[in-house]
Structures are given as C-alpha cells and as structure tokens.
PDB file of N, CA, C, O and CB in Angstrom:
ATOM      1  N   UNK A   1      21.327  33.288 -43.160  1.00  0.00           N
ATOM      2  CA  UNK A   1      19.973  33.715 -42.901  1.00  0.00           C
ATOM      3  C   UNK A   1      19.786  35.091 -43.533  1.00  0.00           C
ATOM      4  O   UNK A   1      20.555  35.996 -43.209  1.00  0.00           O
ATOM      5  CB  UNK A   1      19.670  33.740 -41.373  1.00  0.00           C
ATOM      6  N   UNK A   2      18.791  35.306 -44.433  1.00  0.00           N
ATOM      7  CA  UNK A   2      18.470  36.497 -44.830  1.00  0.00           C
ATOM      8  C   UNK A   2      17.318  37.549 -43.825  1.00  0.00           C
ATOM      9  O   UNK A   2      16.206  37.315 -43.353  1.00  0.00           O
ATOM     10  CB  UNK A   2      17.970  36.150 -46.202  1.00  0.00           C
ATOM     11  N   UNK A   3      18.163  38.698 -43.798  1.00  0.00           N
ATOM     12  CA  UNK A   3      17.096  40.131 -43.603  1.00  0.00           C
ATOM     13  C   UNK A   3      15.947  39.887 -43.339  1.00  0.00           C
ATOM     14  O   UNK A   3      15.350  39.433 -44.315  1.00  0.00           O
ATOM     15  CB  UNK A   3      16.862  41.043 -44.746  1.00  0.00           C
ATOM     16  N   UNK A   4      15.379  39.976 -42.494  1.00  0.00           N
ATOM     17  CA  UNK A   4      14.165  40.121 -42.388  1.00  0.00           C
ATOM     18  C   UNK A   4      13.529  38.758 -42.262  1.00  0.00           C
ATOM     19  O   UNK A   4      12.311  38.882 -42.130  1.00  0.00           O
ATOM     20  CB  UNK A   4      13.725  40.891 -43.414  1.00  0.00           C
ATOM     21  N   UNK A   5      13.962  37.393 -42.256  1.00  0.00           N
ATOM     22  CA  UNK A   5      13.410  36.259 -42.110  1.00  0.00           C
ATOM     23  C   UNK A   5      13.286  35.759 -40.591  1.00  0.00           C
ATOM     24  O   UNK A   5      13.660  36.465 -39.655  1.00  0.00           O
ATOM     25  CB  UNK A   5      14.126  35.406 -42.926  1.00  0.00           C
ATOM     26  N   UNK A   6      12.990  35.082 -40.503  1.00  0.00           N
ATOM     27  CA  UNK A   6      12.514  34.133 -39.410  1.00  0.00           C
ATOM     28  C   UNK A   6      12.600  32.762 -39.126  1.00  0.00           C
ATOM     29  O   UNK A   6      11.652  32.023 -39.395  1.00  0.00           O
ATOM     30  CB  UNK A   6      11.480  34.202 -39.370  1.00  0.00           C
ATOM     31  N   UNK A   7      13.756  32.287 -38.550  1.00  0.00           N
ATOM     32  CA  UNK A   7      13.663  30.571 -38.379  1.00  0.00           C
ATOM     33  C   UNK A   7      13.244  30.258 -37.424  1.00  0.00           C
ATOM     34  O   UNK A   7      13.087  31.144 -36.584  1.00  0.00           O
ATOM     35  CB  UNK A   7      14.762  29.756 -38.397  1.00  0.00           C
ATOM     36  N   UNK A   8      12.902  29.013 -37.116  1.00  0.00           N
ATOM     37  CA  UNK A   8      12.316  28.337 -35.998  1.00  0.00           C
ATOM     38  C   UNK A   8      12.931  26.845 -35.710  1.00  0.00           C
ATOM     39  O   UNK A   8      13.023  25.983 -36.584  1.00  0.00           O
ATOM     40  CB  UNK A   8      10.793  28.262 -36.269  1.00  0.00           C
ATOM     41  N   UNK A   9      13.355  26.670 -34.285  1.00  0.00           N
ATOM     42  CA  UNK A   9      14.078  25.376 -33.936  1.00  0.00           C
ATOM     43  C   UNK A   9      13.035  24.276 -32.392  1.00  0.00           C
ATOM     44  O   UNK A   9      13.565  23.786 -31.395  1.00  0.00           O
ATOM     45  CB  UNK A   9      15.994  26.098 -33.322  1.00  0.00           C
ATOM     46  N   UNK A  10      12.404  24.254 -32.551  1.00  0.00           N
ATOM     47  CA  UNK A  10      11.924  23.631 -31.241  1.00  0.00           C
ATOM     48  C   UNK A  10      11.276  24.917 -30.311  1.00  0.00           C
ATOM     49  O   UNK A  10      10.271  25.558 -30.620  1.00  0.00           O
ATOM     50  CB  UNK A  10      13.322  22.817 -30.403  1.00  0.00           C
ATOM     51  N   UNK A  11      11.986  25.089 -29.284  1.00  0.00           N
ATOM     52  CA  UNK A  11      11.692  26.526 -28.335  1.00  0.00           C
ATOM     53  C   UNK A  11      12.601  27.489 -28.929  1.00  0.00           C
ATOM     54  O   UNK A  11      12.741  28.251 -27.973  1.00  0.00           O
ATOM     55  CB  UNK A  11      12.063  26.421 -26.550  1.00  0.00           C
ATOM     56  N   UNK A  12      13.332  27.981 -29.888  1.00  0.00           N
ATOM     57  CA  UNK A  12      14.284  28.686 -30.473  1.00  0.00           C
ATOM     58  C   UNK A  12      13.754  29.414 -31.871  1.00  0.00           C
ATOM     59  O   UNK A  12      13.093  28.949 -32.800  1.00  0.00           O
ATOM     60  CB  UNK A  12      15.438  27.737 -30.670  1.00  0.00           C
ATOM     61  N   UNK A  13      14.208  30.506 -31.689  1.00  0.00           N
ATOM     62  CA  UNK A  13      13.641  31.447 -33.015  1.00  0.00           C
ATOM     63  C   UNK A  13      15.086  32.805 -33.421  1.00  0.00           C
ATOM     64  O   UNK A  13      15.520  33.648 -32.636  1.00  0.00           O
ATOM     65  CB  UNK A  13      11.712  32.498 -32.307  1.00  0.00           C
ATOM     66  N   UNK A  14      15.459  32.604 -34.681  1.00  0.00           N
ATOM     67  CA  UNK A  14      16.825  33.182 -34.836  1.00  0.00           C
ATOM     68  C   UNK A  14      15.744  33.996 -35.958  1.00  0.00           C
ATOM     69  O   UNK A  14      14.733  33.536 -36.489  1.00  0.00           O
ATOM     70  CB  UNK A  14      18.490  32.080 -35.329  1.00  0.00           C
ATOM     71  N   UNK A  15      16.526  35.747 -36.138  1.00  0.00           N
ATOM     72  CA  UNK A  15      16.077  36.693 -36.771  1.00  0.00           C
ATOM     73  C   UNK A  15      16.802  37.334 -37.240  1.00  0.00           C
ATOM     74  O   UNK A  15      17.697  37.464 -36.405  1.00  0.00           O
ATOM     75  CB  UNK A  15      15.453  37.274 -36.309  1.00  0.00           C
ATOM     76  N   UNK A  16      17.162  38.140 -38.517  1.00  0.00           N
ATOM     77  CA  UNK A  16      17.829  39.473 -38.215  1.00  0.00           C
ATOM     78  C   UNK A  16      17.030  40.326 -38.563  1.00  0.00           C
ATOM     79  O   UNK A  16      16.260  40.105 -39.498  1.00  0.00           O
ATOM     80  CB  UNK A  16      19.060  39.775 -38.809  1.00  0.00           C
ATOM     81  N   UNK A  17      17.033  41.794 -37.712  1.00  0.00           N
ATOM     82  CA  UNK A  17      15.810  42.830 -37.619  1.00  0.00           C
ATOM     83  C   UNK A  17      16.456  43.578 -39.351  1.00  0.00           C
ATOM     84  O   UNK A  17      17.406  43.388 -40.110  1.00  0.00           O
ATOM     85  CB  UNK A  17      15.853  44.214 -35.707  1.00  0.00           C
ATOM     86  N   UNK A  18      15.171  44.518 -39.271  1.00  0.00           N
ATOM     87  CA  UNK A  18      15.719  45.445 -40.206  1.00  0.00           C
ATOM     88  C   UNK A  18      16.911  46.300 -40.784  1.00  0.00           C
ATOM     89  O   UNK A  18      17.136  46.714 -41.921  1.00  0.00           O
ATOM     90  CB  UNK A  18      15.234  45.974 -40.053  1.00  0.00           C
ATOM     91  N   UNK A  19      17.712  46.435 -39.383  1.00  0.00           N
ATOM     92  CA  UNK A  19      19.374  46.898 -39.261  1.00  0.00           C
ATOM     93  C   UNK A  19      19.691  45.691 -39.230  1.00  0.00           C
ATOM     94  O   UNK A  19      20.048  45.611 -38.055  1.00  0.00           O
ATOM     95  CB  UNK A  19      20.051  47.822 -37.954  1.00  0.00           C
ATOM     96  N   UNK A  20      19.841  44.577 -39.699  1.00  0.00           N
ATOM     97  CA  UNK A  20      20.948  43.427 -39.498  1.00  0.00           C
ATOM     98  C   UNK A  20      21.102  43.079 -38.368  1.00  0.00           C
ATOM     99  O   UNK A  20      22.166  42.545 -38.056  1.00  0.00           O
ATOM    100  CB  UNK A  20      22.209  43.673 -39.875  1.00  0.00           C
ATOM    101  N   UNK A  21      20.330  43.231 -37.650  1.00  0.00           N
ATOM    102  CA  UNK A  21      21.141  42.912 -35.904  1.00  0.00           C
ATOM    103  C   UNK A  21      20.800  41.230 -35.807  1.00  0.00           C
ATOM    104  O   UNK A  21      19.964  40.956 -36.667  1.00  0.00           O
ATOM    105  CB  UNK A  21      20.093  44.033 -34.106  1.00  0.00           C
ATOM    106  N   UNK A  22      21.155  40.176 -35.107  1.00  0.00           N
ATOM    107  CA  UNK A  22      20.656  38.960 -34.824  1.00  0.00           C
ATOM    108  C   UNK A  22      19.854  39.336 -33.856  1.00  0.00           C
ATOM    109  O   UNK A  22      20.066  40.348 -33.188  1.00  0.00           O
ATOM    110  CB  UNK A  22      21.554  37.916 -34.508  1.00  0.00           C
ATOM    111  N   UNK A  23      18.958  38.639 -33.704  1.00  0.00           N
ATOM    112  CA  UNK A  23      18.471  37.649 -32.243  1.00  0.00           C
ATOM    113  C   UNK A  23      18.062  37.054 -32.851  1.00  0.00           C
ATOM    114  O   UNK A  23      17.671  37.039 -34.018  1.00  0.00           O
ATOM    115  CB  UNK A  23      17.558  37.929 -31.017  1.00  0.00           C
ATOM    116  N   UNK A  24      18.181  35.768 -31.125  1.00  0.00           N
ATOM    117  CA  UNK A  24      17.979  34.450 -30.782  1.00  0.00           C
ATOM    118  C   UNK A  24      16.438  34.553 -29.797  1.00  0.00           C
ATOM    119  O   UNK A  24      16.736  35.222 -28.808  1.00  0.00           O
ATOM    120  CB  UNK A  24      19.474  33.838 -29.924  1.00  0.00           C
ATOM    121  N   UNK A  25      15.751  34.364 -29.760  1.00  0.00           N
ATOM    122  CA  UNK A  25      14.515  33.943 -28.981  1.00  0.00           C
ATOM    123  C   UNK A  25      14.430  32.623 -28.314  1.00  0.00           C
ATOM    124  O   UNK A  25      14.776  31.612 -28.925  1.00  0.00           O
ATOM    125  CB  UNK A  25      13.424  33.976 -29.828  1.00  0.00           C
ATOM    126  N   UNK A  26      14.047  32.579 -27.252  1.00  0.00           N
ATOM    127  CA  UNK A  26      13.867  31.150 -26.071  1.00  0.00           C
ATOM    128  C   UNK A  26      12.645  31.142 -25.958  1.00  0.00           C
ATOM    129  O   UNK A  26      12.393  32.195 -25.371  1.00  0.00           O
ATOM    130  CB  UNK A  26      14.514  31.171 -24.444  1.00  0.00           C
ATOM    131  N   UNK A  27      11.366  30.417 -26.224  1.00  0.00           N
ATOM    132  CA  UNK A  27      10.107  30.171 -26.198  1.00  0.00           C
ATOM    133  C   UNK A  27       9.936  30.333 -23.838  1.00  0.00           C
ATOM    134  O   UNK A  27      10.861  30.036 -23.083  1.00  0.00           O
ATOM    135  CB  UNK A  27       9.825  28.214 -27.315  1.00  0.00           C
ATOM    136  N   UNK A  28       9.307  30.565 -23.630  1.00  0.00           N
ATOM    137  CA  UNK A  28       9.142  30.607 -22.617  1.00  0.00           C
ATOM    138  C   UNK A  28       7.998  30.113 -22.158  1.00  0.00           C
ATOM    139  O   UNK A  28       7.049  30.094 -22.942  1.00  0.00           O
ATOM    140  CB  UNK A  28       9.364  31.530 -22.365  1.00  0.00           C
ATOM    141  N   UNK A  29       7.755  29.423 -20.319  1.00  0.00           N
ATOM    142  CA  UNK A  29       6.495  28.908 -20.352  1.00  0.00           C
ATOM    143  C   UNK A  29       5.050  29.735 -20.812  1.00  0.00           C
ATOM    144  O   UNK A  29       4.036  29.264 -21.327  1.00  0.00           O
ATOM    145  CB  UNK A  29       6.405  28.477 -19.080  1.00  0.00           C
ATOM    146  N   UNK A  30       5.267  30.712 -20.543  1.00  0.00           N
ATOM    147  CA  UNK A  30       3.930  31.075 -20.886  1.00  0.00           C
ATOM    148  C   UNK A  30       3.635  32.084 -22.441  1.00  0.00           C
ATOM    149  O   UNK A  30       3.069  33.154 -22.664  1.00  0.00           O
ATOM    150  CB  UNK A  30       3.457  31.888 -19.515  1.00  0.00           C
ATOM    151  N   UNK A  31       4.372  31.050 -23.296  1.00  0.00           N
ATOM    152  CA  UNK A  31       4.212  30.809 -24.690  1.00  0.00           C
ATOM    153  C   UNK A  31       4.957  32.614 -25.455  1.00  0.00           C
ATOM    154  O   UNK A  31       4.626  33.037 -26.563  1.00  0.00           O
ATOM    155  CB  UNK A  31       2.145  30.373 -25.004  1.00  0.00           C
ATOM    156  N   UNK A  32       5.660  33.134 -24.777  1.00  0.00           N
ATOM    157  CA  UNK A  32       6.281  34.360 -25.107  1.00  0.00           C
ATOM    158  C   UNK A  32       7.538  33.914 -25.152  1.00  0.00           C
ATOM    159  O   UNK A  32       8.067  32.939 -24.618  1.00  0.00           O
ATOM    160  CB  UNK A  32       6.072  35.522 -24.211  1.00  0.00           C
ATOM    161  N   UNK A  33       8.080  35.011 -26.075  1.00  0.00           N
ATOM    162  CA  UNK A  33       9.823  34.494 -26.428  1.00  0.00           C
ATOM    163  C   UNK A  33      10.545  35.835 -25.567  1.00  0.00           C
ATOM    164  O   UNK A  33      10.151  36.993 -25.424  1.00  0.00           O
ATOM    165  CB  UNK A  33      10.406  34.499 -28.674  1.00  0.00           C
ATOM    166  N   UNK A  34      11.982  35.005 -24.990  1.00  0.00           N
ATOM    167  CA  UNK A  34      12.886  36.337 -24.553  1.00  0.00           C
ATOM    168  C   UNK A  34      13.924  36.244 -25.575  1.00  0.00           C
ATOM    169  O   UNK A  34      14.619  35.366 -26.088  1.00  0.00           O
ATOM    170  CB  UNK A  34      13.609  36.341 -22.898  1.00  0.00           C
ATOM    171  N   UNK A  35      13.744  37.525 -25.666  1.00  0.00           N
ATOM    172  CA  UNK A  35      14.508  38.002 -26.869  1.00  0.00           C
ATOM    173  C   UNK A  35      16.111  38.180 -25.983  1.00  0.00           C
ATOM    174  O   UNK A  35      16.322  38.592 -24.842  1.00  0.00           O
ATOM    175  CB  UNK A  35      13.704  39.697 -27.665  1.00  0.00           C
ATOM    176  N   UNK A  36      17.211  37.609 -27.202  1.00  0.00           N
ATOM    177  CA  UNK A  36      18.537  38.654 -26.745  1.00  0.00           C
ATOM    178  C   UNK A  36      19.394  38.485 -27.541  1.00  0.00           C
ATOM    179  O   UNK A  36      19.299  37.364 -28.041  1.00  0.00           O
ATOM    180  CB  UNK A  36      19.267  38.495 -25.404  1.00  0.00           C
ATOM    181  N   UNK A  37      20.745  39.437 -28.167  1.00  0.00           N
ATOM    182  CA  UNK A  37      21.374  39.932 -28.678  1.00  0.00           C
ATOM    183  C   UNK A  37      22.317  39.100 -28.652  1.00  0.00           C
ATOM    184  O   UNK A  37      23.145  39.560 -27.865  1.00  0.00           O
ATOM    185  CB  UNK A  37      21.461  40.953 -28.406  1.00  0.00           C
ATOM    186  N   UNK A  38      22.851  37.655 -29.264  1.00  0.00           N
ATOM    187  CA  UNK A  38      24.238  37.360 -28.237  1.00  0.00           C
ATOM    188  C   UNK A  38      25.178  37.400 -29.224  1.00  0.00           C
ATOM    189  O   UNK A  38      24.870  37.225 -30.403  1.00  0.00           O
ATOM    190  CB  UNK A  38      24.372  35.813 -27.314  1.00  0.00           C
ATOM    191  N   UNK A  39      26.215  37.597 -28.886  1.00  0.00           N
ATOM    192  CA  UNK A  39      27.617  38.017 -29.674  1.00  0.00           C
ATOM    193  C   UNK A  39      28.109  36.238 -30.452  1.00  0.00           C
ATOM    194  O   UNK A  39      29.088  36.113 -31.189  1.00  0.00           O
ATOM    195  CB  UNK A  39      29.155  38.807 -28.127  1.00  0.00           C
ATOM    196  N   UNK A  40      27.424  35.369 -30.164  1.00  0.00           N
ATOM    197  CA  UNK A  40      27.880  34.341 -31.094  1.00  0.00           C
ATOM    198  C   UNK A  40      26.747  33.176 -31.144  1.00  0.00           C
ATOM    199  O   UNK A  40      26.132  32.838 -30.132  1.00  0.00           O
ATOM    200  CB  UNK A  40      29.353  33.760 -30.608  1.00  0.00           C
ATOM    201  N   UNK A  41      26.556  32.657 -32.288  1.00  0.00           N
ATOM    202  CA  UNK A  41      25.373  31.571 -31.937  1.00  0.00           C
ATOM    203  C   UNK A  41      26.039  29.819 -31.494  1.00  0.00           C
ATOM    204  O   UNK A  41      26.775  29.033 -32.090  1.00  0.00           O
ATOM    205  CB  UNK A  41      24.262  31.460 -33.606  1.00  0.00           C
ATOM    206  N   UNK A  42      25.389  29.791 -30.284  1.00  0.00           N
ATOM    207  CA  UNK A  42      25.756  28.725 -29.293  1.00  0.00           C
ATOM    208  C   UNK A  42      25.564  27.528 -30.382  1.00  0.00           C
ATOM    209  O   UNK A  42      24.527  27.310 -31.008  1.00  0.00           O
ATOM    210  CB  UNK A  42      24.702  28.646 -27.766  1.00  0.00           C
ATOM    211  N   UNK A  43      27.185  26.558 -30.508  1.00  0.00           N
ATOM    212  CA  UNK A  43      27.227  25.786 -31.587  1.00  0.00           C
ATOM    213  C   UNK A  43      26.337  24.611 -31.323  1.00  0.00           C
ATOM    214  O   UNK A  43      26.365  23.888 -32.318  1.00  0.00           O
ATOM    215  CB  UNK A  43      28.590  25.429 -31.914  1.00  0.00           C
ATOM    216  N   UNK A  44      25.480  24.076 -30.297  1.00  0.00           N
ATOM    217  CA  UNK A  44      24.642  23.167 -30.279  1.00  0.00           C
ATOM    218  C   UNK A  44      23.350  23.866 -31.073  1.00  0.00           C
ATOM    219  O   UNK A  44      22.495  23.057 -31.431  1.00  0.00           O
ATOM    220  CB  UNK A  44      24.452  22.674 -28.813  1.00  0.00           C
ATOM    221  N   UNK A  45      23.162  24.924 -31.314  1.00  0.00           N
ATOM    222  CA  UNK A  45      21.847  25.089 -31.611  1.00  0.00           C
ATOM    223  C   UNK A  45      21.940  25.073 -33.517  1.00  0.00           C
ATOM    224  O   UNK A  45      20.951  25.073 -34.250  1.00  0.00           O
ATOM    225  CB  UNK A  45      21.234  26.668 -30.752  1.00  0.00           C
ATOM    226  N   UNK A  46      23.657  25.059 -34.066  1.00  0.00           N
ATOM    227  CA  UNK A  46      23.944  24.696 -35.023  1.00  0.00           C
ATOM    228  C   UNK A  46      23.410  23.505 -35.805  1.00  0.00           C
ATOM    229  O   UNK A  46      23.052  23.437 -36.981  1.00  0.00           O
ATOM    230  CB  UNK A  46      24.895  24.706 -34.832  1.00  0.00           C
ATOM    231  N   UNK A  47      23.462  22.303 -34.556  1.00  0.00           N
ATOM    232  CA  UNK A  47      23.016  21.311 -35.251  1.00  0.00           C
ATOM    233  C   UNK A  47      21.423  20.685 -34.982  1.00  0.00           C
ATOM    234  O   UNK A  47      21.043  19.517 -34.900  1.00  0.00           O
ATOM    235  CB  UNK A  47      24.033  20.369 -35.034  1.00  0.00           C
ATOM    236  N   UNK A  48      20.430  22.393 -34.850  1.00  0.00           N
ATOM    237  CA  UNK A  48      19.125  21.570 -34.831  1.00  0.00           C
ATOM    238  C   UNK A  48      18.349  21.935 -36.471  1.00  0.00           C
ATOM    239  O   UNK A  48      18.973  22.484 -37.379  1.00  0.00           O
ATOM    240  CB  UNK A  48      18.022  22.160 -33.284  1.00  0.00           C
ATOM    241  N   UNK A  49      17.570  21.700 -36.527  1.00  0.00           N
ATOM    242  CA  UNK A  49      17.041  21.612 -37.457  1.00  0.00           C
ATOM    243  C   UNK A  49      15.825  23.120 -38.307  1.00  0.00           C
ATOM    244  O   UNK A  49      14.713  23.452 -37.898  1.00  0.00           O
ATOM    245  CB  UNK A  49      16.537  20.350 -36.998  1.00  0.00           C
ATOM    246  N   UNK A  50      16.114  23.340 -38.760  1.00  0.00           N
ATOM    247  CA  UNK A  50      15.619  25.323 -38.892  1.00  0.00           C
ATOM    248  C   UNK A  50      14.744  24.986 -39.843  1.00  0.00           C
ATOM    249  O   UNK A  50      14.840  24.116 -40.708  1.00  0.00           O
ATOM    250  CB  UNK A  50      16.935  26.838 -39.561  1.00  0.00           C
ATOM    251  N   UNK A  51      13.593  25.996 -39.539  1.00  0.00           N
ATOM    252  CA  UNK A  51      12.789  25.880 -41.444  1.00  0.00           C
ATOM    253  C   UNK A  51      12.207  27.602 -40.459  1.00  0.00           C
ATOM    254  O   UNK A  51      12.270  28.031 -39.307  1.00  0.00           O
ATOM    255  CB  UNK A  51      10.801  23.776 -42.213  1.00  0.00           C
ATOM    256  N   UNK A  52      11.672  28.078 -41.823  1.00  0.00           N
ATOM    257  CA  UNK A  52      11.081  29.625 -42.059  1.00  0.00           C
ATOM    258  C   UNK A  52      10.005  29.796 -41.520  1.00  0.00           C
ATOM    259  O   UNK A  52       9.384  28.737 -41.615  1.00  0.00           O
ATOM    260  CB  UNK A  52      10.819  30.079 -43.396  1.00  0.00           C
ATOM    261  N   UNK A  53       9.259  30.752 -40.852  1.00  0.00           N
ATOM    262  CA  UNK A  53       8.515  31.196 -40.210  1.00  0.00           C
ATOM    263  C   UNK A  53       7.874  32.158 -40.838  1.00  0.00           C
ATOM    264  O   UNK A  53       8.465  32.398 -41.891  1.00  0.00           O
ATOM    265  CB  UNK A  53       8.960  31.441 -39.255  1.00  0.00           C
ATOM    266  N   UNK A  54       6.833  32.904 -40.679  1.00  0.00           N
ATOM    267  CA  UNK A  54       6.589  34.215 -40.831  1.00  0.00           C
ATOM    268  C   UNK A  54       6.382  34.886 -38.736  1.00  0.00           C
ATOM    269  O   UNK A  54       5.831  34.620 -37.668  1.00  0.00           O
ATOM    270  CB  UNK A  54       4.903  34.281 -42.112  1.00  0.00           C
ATOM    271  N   UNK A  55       7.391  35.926 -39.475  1.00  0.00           N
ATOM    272  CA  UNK A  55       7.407  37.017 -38.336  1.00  0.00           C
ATOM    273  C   UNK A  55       6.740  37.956 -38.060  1.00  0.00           C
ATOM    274  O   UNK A  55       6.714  39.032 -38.658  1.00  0.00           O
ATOM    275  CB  UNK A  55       8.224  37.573 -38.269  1.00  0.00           C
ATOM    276  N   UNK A  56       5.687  37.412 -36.433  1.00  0.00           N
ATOM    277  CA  UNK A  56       4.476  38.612 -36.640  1.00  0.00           C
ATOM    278  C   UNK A  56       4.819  39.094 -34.615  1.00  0.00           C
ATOM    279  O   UNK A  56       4.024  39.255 -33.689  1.00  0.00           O
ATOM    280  CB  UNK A  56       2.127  37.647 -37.273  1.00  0.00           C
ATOM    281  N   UNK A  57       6.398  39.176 -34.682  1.00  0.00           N
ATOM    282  CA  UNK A  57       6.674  39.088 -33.278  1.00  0.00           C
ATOM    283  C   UNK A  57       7.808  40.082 -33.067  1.00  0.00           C
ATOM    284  O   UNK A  57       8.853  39.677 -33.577  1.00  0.00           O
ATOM    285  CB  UNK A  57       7.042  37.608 -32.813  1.00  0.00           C
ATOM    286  N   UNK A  58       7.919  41.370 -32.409  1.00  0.00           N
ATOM    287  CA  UNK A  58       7.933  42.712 -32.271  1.00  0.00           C
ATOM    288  C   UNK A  58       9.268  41.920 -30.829  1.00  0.00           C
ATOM    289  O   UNK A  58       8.998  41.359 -29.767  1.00  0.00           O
ATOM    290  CB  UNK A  58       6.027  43.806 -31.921  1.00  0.00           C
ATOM    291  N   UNK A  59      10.810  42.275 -31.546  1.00  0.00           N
ATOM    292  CA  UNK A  59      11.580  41.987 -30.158  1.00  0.00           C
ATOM    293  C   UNK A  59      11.867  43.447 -29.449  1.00  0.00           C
ATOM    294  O   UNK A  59      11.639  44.521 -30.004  1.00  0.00           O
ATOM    295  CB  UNK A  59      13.164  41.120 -30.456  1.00  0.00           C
ATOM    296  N   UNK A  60      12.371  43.305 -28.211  1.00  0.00           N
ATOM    297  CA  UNK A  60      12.461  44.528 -27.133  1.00  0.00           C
ATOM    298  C   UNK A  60      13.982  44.338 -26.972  1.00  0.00           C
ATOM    299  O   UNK A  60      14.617  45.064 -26.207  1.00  0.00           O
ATOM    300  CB  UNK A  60      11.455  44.378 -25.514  1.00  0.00           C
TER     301      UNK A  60
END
C-alpha cells in the first residue's frame, strides 16, 4: 500500500498517514470509522477484497 492512499474492504478502511504510520478503520453504526493503530494486520482481512478510495477522513 502506498503513502498516502486509501483502501476500502466492506466495513474496513486500511491507510498509511503522512509519517507512514498504518491504520485500520471499522465502519461503525452510525456511519463513522474507529480508527486504530494495530501492530499487525489481522490475516482474515488479508483475504478480502481492496480497491482505492479517495481520503477525505481526518484519523484521531
């Protein structure tokens, strides 16, 4: 995944910010993502299916 892109999986959204950092995003019910940092990407979410986004979504 390149810098600054944006994928999208179902309720799932993988990023890396401007410093390289990952996150993973979880769509939530009331259509907001929780953002978080995790030290490895959970190998089921390996085998879903990703395409590019544009990123207009500010993580905390």
């Amino acid at each position: 995944m390149d810098q600054g892109k944006t994928m999208i999986s179902g309720r799932w959204k993988m990023k890396l910010d401007d410093q390289g950092q990952f996150w993973l995003g979880e769509l939530l019910k009331d259509l907001s993502y929780q953002w978080m940092m995790p030290t490895y990407i959970p190998p089921v979410l390996l085998l879903e299916s990703w395409h590019e986004v544009k990123s207009s979504e500010k993580m905390s």
